[in-house]
C-alpha positions as CSV (number, residue, x, y, z in Angstrom):
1,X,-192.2,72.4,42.3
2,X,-191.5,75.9,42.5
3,X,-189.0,78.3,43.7
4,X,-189.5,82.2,45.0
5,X,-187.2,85.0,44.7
6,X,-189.2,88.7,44.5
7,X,-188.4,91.5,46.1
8,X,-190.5,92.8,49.1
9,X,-191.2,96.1,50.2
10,X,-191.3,96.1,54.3
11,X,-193.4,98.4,56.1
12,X,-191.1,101.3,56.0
13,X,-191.2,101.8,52.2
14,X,-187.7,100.1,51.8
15,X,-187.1,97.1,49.3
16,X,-185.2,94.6,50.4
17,X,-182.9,92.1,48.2
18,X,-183.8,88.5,47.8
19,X,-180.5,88.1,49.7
20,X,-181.4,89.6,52.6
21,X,-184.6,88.2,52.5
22,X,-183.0,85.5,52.9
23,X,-181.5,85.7,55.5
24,X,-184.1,87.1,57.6
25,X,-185.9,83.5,56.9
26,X,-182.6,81.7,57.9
27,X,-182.9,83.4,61.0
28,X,-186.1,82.3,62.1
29,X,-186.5,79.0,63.8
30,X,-189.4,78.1,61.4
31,X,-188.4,78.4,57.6
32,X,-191.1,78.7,55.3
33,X,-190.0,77.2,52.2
34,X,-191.5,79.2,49.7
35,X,-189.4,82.3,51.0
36,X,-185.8,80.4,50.2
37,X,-184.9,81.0,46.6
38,X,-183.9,77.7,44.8
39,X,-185.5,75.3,47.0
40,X,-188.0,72.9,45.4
41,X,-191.2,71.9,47.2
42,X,-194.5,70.5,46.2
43,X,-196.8,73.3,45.3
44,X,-200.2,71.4,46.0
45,X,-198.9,70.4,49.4
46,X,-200.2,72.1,52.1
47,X,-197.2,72.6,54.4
48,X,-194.0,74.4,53.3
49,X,-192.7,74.8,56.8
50,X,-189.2,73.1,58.5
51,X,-189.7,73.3,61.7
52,X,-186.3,73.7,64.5
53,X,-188.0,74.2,67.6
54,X,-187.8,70.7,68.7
55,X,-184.1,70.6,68.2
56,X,-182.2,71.2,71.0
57,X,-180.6,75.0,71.9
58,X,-177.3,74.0,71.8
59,X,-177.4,72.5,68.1
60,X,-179.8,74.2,66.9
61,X,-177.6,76.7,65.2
62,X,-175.6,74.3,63.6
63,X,-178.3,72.0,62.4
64,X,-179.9,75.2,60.3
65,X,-176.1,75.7,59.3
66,X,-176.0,72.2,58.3
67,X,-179.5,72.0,56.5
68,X,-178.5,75.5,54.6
69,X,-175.8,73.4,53.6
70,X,-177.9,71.0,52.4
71,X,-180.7,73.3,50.0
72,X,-177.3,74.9,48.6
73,X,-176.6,70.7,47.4
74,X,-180.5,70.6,45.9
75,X,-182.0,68.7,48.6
76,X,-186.0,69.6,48.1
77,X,-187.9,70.3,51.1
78,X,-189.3,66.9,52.0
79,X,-185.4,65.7,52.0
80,X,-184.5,68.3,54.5
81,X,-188.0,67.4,56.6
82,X,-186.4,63.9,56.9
83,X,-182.7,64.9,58.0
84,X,-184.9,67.1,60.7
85,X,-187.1,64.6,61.7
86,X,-183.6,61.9,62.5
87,X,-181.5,64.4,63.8
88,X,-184.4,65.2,66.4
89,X,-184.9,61.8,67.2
90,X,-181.3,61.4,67.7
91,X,-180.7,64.1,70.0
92,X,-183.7,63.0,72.1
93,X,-181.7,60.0,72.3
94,X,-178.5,61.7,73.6
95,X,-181.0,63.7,76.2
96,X,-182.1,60.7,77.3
97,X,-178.6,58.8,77.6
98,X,-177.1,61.9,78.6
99,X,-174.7,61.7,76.5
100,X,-172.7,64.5,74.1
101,X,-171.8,64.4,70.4
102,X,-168.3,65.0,71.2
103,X,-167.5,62.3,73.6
104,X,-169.5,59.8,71.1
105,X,-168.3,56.2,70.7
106,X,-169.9,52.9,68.9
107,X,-171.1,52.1,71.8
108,X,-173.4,54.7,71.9
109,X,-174.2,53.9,68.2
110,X,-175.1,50.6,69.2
111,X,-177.6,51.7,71.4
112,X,-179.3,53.8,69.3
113,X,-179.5,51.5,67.0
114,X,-181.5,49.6,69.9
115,X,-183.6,52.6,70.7
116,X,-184.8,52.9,67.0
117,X,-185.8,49.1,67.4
118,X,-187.4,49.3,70.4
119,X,-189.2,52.5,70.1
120,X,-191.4,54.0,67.5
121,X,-191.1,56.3,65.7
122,X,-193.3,59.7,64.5
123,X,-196.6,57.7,63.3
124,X,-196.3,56.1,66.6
125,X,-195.5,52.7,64.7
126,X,-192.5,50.5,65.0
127,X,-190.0,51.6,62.8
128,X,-189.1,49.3,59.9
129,X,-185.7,48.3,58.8
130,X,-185.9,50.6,56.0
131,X,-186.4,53.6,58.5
132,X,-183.8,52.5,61.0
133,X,-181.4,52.0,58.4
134,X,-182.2,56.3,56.7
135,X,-181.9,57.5,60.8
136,X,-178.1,56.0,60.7
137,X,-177.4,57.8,57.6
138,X,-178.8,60.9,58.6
139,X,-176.4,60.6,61.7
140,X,-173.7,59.9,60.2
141,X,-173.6,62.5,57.4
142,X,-174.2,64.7,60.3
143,X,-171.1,63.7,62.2
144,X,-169.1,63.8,59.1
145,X,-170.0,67.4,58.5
146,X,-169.3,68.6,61.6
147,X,-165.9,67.1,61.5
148,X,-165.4,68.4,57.7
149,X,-166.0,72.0,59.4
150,X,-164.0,71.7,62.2
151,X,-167.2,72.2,64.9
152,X,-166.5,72.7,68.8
153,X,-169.1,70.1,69.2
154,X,-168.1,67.6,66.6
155,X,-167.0,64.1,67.9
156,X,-163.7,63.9,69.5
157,X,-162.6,60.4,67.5
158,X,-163.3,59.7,63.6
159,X,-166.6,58.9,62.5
160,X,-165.4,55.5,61.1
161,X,-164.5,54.6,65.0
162,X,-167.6,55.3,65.6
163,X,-170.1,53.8,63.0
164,X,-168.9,50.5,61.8
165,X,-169.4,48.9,58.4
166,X,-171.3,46.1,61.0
167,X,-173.7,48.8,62.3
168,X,-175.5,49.7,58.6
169,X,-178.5,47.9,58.7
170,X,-179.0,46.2,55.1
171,X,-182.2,46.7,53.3
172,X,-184.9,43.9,53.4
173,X,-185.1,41.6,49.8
174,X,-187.2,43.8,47.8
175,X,-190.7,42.2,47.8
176,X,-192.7,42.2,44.5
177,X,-195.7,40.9,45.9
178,X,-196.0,44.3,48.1
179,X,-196.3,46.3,44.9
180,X,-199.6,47.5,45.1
181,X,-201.5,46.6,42.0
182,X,-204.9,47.1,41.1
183,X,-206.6,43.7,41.2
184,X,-209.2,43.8,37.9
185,X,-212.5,42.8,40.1
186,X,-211.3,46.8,41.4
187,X,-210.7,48.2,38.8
188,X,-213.6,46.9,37.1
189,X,-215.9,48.6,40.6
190,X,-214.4,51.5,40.3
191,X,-214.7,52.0,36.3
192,X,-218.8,51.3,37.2
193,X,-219.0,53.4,40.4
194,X,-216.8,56.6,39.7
195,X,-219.4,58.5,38.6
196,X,-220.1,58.5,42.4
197,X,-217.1,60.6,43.0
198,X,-217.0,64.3,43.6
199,X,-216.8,65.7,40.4
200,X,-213.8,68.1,41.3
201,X,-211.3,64.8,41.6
202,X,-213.1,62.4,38.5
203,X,-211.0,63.8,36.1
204,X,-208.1,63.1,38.2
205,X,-208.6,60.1,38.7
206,X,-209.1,59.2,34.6
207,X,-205.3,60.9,33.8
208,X,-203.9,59.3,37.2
209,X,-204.9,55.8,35.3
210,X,-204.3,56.8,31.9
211,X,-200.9,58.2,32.5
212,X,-199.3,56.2,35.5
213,X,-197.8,59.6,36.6
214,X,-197.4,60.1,40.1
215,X,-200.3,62.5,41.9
216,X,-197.7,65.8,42.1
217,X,-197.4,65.5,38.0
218,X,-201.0,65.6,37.7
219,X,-201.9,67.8,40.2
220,X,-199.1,70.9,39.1
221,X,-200.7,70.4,35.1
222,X,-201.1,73.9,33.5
223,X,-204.1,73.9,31.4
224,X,-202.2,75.9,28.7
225,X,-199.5,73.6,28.1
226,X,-200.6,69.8,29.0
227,X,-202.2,69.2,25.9
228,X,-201.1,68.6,22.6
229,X,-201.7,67.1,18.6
230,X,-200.0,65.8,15.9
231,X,-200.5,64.0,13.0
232,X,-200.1,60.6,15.7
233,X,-202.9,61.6,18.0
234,X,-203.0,63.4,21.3
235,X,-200.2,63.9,24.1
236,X,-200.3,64.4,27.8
237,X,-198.0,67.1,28.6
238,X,-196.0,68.0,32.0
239,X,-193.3,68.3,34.0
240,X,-191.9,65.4,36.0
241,X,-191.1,66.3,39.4
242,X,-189.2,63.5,41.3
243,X,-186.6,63.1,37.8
244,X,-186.9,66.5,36.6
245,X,-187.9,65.4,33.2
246,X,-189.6,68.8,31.8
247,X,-192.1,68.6,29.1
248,X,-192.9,65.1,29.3
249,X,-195.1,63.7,27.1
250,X,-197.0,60.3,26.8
251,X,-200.1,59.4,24.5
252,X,-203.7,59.5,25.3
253,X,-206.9,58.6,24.0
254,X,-209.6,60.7,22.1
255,X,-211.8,60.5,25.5
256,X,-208.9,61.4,28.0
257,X,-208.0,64.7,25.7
258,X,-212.0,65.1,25.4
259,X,-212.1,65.1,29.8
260,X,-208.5,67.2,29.5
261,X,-210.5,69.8,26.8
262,X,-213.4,69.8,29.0
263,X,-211.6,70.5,32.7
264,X,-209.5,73.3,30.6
265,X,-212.8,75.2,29.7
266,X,-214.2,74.6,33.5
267,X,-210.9,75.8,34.9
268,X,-210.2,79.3,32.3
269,X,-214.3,80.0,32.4
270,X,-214.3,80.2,36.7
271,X,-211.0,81.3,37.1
272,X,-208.9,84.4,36.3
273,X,-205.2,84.4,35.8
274,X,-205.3,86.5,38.3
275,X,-207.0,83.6,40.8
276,X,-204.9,81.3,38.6
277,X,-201.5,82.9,37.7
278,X,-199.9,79.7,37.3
279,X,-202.4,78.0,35.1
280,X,-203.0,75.0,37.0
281,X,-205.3,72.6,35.1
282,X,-207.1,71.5,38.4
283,X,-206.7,74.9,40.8
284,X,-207.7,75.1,44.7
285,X,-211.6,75.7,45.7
286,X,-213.2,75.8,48.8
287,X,-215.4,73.2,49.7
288,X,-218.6,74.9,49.0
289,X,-216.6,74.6,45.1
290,X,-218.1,78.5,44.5
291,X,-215.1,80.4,45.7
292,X,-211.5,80.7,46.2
293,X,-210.4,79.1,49.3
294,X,-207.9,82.2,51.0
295,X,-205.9,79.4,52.1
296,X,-205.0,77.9,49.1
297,X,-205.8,80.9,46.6
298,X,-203.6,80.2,43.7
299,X,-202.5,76.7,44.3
300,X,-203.5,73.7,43.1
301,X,-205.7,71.0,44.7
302,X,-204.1,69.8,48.2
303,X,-203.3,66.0,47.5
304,X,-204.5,65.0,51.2
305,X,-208.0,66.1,50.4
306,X,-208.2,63.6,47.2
307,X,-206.8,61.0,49.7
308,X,-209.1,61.5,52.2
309,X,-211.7,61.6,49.3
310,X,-210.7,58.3,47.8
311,X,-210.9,56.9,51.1
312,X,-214.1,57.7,51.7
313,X,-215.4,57.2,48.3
314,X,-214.1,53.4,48.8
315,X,-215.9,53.0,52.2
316,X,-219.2,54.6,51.3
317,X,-219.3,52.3,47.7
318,X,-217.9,49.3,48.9
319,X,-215.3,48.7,46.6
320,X,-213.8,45.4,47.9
321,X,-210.8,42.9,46.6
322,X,-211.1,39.4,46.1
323,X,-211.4,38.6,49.8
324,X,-214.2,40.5,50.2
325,X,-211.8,43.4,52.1
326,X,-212.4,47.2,51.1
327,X,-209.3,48.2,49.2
328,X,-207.4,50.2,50.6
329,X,-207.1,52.7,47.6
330,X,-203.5,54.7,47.0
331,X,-202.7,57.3,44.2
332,X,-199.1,55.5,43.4
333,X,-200.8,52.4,42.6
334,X,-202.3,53.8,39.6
335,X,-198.7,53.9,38.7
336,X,-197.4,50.2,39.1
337,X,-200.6,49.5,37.2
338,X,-199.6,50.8,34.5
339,X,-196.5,50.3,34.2
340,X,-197.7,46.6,34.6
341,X,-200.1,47.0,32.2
342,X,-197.3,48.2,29.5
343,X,-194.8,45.8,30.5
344,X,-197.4,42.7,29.9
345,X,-199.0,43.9,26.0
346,X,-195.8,44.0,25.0
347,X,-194.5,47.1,25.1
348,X,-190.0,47.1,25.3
349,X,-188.6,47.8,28.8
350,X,-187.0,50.9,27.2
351,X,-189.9,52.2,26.2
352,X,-191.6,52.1,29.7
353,X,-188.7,53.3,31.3
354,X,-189.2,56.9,29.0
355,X,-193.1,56.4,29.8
356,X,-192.7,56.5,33.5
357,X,-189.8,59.0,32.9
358,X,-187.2,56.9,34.8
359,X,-184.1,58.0,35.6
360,X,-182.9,54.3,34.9
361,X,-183.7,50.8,33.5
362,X,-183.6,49.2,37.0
363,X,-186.3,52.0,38.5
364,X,-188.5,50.2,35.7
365,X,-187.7,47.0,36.8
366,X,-188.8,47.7,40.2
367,X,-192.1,49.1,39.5
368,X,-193.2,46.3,37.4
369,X,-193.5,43.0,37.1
370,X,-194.0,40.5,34.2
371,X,-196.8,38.1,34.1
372,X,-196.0,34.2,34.3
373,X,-198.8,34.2,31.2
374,X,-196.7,37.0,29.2
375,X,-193.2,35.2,30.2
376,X,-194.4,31.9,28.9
377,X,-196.0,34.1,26.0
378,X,-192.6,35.6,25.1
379,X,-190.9,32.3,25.4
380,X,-192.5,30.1,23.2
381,X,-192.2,33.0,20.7
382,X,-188.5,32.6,21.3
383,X,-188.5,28.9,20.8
384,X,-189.9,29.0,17.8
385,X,-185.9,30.1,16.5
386,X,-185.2,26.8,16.9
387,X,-182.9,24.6,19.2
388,X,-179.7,22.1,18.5
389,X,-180.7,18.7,19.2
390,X,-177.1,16.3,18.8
391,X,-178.7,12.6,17.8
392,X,-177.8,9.5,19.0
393,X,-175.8,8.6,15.7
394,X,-173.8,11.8,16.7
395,X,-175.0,14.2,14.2
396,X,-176.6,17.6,14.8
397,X,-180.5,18.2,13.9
398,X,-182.9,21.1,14.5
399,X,-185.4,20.8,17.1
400,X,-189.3,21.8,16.6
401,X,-190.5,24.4,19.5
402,X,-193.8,22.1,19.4
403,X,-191.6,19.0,20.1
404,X,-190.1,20.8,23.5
405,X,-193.3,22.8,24.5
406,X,-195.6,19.4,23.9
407,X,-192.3,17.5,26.2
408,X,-191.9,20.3,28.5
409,X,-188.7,19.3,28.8
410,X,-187.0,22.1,28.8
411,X,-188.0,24.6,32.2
412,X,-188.6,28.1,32.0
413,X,-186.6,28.8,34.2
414,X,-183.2,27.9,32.7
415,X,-184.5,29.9,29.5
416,X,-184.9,32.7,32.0
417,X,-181.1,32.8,32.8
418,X,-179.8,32.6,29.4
419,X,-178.7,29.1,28.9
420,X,-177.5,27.7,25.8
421,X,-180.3,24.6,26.3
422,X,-178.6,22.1,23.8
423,X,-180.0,18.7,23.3
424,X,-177.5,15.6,23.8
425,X,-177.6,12.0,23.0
426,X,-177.6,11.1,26.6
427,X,-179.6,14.3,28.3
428,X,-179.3,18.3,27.7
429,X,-176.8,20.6,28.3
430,X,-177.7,23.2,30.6
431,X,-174.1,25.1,30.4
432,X,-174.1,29.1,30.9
433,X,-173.4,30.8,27.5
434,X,-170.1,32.5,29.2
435,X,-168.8,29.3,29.9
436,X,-166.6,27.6,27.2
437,X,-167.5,23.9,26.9
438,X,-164.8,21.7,26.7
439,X,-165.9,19.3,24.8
440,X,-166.1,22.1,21.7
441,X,-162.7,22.7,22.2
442,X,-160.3,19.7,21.5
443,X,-157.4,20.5,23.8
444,X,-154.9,18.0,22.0
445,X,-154.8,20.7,18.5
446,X,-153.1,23.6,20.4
447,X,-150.9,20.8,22.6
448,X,-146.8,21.0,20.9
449,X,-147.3,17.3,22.2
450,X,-149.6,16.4,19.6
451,X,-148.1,14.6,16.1
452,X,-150.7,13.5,13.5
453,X,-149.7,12.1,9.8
454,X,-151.5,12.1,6.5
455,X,-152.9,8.7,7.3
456,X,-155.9,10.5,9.8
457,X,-156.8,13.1,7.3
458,X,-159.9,11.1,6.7
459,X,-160.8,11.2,10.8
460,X,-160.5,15.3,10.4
461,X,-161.9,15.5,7.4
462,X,-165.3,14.3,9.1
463,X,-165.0,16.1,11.8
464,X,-164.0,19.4,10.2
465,X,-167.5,18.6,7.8
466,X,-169.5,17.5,11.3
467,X,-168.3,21.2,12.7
468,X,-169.6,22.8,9.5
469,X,-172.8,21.4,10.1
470,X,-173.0,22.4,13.7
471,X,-172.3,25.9,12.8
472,X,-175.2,25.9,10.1
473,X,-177.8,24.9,12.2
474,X,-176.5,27.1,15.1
475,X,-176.7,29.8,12.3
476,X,-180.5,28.9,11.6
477,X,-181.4,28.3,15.4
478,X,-180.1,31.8,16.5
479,X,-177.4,29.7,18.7
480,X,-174.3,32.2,18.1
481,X,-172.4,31.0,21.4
482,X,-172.4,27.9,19.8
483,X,-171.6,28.8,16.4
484,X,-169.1,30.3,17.7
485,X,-167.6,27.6,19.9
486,X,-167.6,25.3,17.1
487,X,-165.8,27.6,14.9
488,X,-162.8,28.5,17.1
489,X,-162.4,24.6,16.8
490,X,-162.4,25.2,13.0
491,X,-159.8,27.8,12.7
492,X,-157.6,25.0,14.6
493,X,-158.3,21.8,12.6
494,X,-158.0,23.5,8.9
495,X,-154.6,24.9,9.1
496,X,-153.6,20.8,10.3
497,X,-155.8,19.6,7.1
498,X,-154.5,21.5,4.9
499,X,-150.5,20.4,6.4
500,X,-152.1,16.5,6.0
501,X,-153.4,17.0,2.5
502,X,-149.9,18.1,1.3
503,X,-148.4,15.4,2.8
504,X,-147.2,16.4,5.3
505,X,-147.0,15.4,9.5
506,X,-148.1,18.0,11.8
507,X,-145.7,18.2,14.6
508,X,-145.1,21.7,16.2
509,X,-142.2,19.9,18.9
510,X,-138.7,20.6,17.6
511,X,-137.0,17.0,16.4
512,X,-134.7,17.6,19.4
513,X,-137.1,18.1,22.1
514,X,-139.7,14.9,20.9
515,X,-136.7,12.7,21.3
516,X,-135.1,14.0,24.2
517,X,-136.0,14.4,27.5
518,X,-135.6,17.6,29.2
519,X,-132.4,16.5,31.3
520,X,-131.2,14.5,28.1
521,X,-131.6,18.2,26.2
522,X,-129.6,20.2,28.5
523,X,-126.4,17.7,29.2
524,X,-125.5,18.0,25.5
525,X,-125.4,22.0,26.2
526,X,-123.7,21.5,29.5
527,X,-121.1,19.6,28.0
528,X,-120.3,22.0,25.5
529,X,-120.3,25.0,27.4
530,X,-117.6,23.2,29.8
531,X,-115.8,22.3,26.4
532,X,-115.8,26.5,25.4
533,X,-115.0,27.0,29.0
């Protein structure tokens, strides 16, 4: 991403600030990006334009008032293409009902909810849900603003009169089968056939697979800073766009840092910094690769171009998947592959998360998915800790992980959710570990009901040794829901021992109350207070 700010000299001699220069852009009904200082856009991407000609006269002042608003709140350029590609599809909709933003009302809501599911939309595809559901947003922000500013042409009524909680469309189940990973019989094509590739894009597509960074991170590498080497080995340096994670760095192998070395020496012997003032490891050409392209001078490689490349590179080679299909071939899924690939030879989910420079656990979560090879893997190496097994005589004993895997009696999917998996003499218990089991807690020792003598200290005794036990091989298994269960019973059955080994009875009722019944208790006091009365 990148940001401009210089000050021009116009025609007459006179320099301008970046101030006004700004808002000579603002005035224009086509902003170029690259002219609005603090905006950030893509700098391999080819167009830097938003575009207001398509939204109506009337609004079209307060839409650039509205989308100011928004580059002043750090929304990059291909946020503020989305808010103006919704609001234009919204107005078109108000054309077409004839209908005004002031005199709005959830009916009209509802039927644009209707039009974006009848109609489709920019590709000249059906919307999906997910689309539908950004338009609404879009529209409503809108409306908000222009009733947080007081417009003349905001709605009349609230915005929460006019779209409901029952009008946000809820995103579909995320899908983890419509991650689009690599199949091996593809990757395995395309590691024997992409020496066929244009040479310009081969080392792009080694870092894109070696990496896992997403196309802008490789594409905006400065060949002065993306490589580096410790005692450790050798790092892939950059900045990460979408998180703004500067300086990122992952490891690499001796033969990616040998293609890294070797693109560094093609890019500084052909180019200048003066053709290359930003240093980019894999700058613009044209497409005869012996000169600058005008268009592009000073910019990296446009991603559309290595899309279109891939594309063809697929066709021409016949790379196909396992149903004999031609892959269809995309940039990002370089990404869930790795992060796959990570995930499933054991690397911590903490770890991939700062690999893929997530902003959060969950992100990771999303990209990749584990295995059923590496979860059973994982498992049985869990297992082997050890699980309580009660026997039929009562007593507690540790279980062998070959005795349960050999059984399979206990599924994988109850290990999955965390369940304490313990072994009775009459089945298992399959009881969540926040739950407290009642039957390791003996309600009757905190009841003021409950009277016990010296004569049953034998009874405790046993248990109080049987608990002991319980918590020992809990202890060894790695159980410590259960230890601890068993030992919150403990703390209440020693302090009663201990009363029944000195002899005497455990009885926390008063004398009065265990032989009177609550009526019987209060005539006495009745009586008496009639007496002082």
């Amino acid at each position: 991403m990148n940001t401009s700010s210089a000050i021009k000299t116009t025609l007459t001699g006179v320099e301008t600030s970046p101030f006004q220069q700004t808002e000579k852009e603002f005035a224009k009904d086509i902003w170029d990006v690259r002219a609005i200082p603090g905006i950030r856009y893509m700098e391999y991407s080819s167009n830097h334009l938003l575009n207001f000609t398509q939204i109506p006269l009337p609004f079209r002042s307060i839409v650039k008032q509205y989308l100011r608003y928004l580059i002043s709140s750090d929304l990059g350029q291909g946020a503020c293409k989305a808010t103006l590609l919704g609001l234009r599809t919204f107005f078109h909709f108000l054309e077409a009902q004839a209908t005004s933003v002031a005199t709005l009302t959830a009916q009209d809501i509802e039927g644009y909810l209707w039009y974006l599911k009848t109609t489709s939309g920019s590709s000249g595809k059906e919307r999906s849900q997910v689309q539908r559901s950004r338009c609404l947003s879009i529209v409503d922000r809108f409306l908000r603003y222009l009733q947080r500013i007081e417009s003349p042409v905001a709605p009349q009524v609230p915005v929460d009169k006019i779209i409901w909680f029952e009008h946000e469309i809820p995103p579909p189940p995320y899908n983890h089968s419509a991650l689009k990973l690599i199949p091996k019989a593809v990757l395995d094509q395309l590691d024997e056939k992409l020496h066929l590739l244009r040479p310009k894009y081969m080392p792009v597509m080694l870092l894109l697979r070696a990496s896992g960074w997403r196309i802008s991170d490789i594409l905006t590498l400065r060949h002065d800073t993306c490589l580096e080497r410790n005692e450790r080995g050798w790092f892939l340096c950059g900045d990460i766009h979408k998180t703004r994670v500067l300086g990122h760095r992952v490891p690499i192998t001796d033969e990616i840092a040998a293609v890294v070395q070797a693109q560094r020496e093609l890019t500084t012997k052909r180019f200048s910094d003066q053709d290359n003032p930003q240093r980019y490891l894999f700058p613009a050409t044209d497409h005869a690769d012996t000169a600058l392209s005008c268009k592009r001078a000073g910019r990296p490689i446009c991603d559309r171009a290595l899309r279109k490349a891939l594309k063809y590179f697929m066709h021409a080679h016949q790379i196909r998947d396992e149903n004999g299909d031609i892959f269809s071939l995309k940039t990002h899924a370089f990404r869930h592959t790795k992060a796959i690939e990570l995930l499933n030879n054991g690397l911590p989910l903490i770890y991939v998360q700062q690999w893929m420079a997530h902003a959060s656990p969950e992100m990771t979560l999303v990209y990749a998915r584990i295995l059923d090879e590496t979860m059973q893997r994982k498992w049985e190496e869990t297992m082997t800790q050890g699980v309580v097994h009660i026997k039929h005589d009562g007593t507690p004993a540790k279980v062998q992980p070959e005795e349960i895997l050999q059984g399979d009696e206990l599924e994988l999917a109850y290990v999955r959710a965390n369940l304490d998996a313990i072994r009775l003499p009459n089945g298992y218990c399959f009881k969540p570990k926040a739950m407290d089991c009642p039957a390791a807690t003996t309600p009757c020792y905190t009841c003021r009901a409950f009277v016990t003598t010296p004569i049953f200290l034998p009874q405790l005794e046993q248990e109080i040794h049987d608990l002991e036990t319980q918590v020992e091989l809990g202890e060894a298994a790695g159980r410590g829901h259960w230890v601890e269960a068993n030992r919150r019973k403990l703390i209440k059955l020693t302090p009663i021992a201990d009363l029944l080994r000195a002899g005497q009875i455990h009885q926390p009722m008063e004398k009065h109350k265990r032989e009177c019944s609550p009526k019987e208790y209060e005539k006495p006091a009745t009586s008496s207070q009639e007496r002082k009365g």
